[in-house]
C-alpha positions as CSV (number, residue, x, y, z in Angstrom):
1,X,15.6,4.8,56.0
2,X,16.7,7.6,53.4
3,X,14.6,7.7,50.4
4,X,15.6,6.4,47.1
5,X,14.7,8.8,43.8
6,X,15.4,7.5,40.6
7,X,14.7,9.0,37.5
8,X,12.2,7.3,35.4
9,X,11.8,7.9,31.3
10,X,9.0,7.9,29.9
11,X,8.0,7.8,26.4
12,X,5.1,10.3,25.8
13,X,2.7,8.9,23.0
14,X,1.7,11.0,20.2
15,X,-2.3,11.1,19.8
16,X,-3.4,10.7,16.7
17,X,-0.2,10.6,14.4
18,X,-1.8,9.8,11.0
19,X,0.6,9.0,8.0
20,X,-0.5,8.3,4.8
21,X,1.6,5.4,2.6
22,X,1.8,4.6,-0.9
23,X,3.3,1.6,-2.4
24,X,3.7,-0.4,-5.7
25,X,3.2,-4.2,-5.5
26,X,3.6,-7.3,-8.6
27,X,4.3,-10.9,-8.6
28,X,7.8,-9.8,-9.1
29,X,8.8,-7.3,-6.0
30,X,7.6,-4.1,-4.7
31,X,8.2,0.0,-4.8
32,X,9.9,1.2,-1.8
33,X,7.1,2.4,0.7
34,X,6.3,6.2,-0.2
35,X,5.1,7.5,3.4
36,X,3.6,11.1,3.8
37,X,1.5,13.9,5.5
38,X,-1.4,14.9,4.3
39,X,-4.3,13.5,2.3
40,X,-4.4,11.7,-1.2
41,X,-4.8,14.6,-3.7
42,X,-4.6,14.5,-7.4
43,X,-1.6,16.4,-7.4
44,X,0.2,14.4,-4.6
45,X,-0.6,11.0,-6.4
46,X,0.8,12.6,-9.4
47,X,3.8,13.5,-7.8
48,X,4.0,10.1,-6.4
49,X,3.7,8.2,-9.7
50,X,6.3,10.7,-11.0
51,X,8.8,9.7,-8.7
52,X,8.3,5.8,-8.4
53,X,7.6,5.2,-12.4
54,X,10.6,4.4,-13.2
55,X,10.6,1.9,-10.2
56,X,7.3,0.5,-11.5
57,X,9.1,-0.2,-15.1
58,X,12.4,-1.6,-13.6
59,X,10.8,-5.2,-13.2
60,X,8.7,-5.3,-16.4
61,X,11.4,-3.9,-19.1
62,X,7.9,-5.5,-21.7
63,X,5.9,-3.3,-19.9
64,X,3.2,-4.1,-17.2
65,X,-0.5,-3.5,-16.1
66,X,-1.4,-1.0,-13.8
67,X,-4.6,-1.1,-10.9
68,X,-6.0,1.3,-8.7
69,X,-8.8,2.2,-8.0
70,X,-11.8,4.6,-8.7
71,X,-10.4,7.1,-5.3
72,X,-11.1,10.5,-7.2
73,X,-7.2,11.4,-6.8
74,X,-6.4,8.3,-8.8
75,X,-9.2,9.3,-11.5
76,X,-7.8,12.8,-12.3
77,X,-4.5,11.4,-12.9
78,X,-5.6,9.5,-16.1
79,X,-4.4,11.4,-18.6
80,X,-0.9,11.6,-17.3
81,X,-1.7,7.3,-17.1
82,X,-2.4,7.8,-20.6
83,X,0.4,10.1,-21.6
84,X,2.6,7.8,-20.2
85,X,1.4,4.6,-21.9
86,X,0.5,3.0,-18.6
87,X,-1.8,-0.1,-19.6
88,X,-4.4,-0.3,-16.8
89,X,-6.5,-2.7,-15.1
90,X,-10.3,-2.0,-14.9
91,X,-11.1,-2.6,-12.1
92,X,-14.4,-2.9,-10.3
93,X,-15.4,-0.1,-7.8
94,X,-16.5,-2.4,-4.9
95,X,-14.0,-5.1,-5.5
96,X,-11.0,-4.4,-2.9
97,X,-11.0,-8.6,-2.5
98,X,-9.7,-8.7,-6.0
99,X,-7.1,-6.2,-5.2
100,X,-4.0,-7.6,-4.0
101,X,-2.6,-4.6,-2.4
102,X,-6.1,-3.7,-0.6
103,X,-5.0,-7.3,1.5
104,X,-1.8,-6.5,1.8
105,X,-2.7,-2.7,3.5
106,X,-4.6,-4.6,5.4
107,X,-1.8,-6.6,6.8
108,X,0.8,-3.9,7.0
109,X,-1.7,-2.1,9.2
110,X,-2.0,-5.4,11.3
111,X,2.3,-6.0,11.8
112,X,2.4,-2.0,12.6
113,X,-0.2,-2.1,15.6
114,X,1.4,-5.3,16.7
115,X,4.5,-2.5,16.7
116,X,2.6,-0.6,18.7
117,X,4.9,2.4,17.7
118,X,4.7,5.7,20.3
119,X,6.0,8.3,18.1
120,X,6.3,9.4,14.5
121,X,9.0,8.1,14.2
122,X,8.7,4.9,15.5
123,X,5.5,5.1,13.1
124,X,7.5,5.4,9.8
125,X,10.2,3.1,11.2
126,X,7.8,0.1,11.8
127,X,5.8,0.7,8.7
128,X,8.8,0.6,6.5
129,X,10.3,-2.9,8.2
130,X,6.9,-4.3,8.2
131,X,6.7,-3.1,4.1
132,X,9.9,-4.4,3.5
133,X,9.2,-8.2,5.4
134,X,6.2,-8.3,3.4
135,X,7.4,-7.2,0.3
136,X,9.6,-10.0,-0.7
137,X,9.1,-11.9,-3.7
138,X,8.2,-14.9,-1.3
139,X,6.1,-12.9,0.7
140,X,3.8,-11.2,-2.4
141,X,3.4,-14.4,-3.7
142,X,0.3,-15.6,-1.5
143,X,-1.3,-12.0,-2.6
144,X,-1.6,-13.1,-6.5
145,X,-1.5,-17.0,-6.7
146,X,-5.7,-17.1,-6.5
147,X,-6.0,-14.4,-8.8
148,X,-7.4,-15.7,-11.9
149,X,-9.6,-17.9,-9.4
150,X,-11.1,-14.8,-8.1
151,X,-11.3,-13.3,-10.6
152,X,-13.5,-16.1,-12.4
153,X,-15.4,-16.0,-9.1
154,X,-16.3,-12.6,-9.5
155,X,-17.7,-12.7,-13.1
156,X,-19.7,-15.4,-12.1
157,X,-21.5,-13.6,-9.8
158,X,-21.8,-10.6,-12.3
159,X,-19.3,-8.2,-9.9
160,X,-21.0,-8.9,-6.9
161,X,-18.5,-9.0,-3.6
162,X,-16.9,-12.3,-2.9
163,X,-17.2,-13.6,0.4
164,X,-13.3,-13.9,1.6
């Protein structure tokens, strides 16, 4: 009996691949997914606004309301907000459960370990599908019917966290 060799591939995985996303979300559709190296600095968010304002406008030509929250790089930005006539949100420091894209993060992150992606690039590849299946106008919707009922919840109970 001869032996038989036969070449096997196999897909190395990259430890530790960390990408960093950014993304737009309303009742009415979503930014494209803005995916990048790096950490959150004020200068990067900038940049990021700069180049995804106009998408923010497209949907609201009447204008819109803008939320993030209190993460220092989105705090130095607020002039440029301000110099851009953004109308914003206030929005409570410990409050990601009144944030609608805090849940949806939340379940991006869940579809893209499902993924179970190897490499990089199968990293950006699974986040963008996953962004773009959860970022129809069907899809968002969930993420701000209960809105104003959370909302009323949290005033309530003076800002406290909600149990959700």
């Amino acid at each position: 009996m001869g032996d038989s060799c036969k070449k096997v591939k196999i897909e190395k995985f990259v430890k530790d691949v960390k990408l960093n996303c950014w993304g737009g979300i309303s009742v009415n559709g979503a930014t494209p997914l803005h995916i990048f190296k790096g950490s959150l600095k004020g200068t990067v968010y900038q940049e990021i606004l700069e180049e995804h304002i106009s998408e923010m406008e497209e949907p609201f030509p009447d204008g819109y309301y803008f939320q993030h929250d209190k993460h220092s790089s989105h705090t130095c930005c607020e002039d440029w907000i301000k110099d851009h006539e953004i109308e914003q949100v206030p929005f409570p420091t410990y409050s990601p459960d009144l944030s609608p894209i805090e849940n949806l993060w939340f379940t991006l992150k869940d579809s893209v370990a499902h993924d179970v992606p190897k490499t990089e690039e199968q990293l950006r590849k699974s986040l963008q599908k996953n962004w773009e299946k959860l970022t129809t106008r069907q899809a968002l919707r969930p993420y701000f019917d209960n809105l104003v009922v959370r909302y009323g919840e949290c005033i309530e109970v003076e800002g406290e966290i909600l149990d959700y």
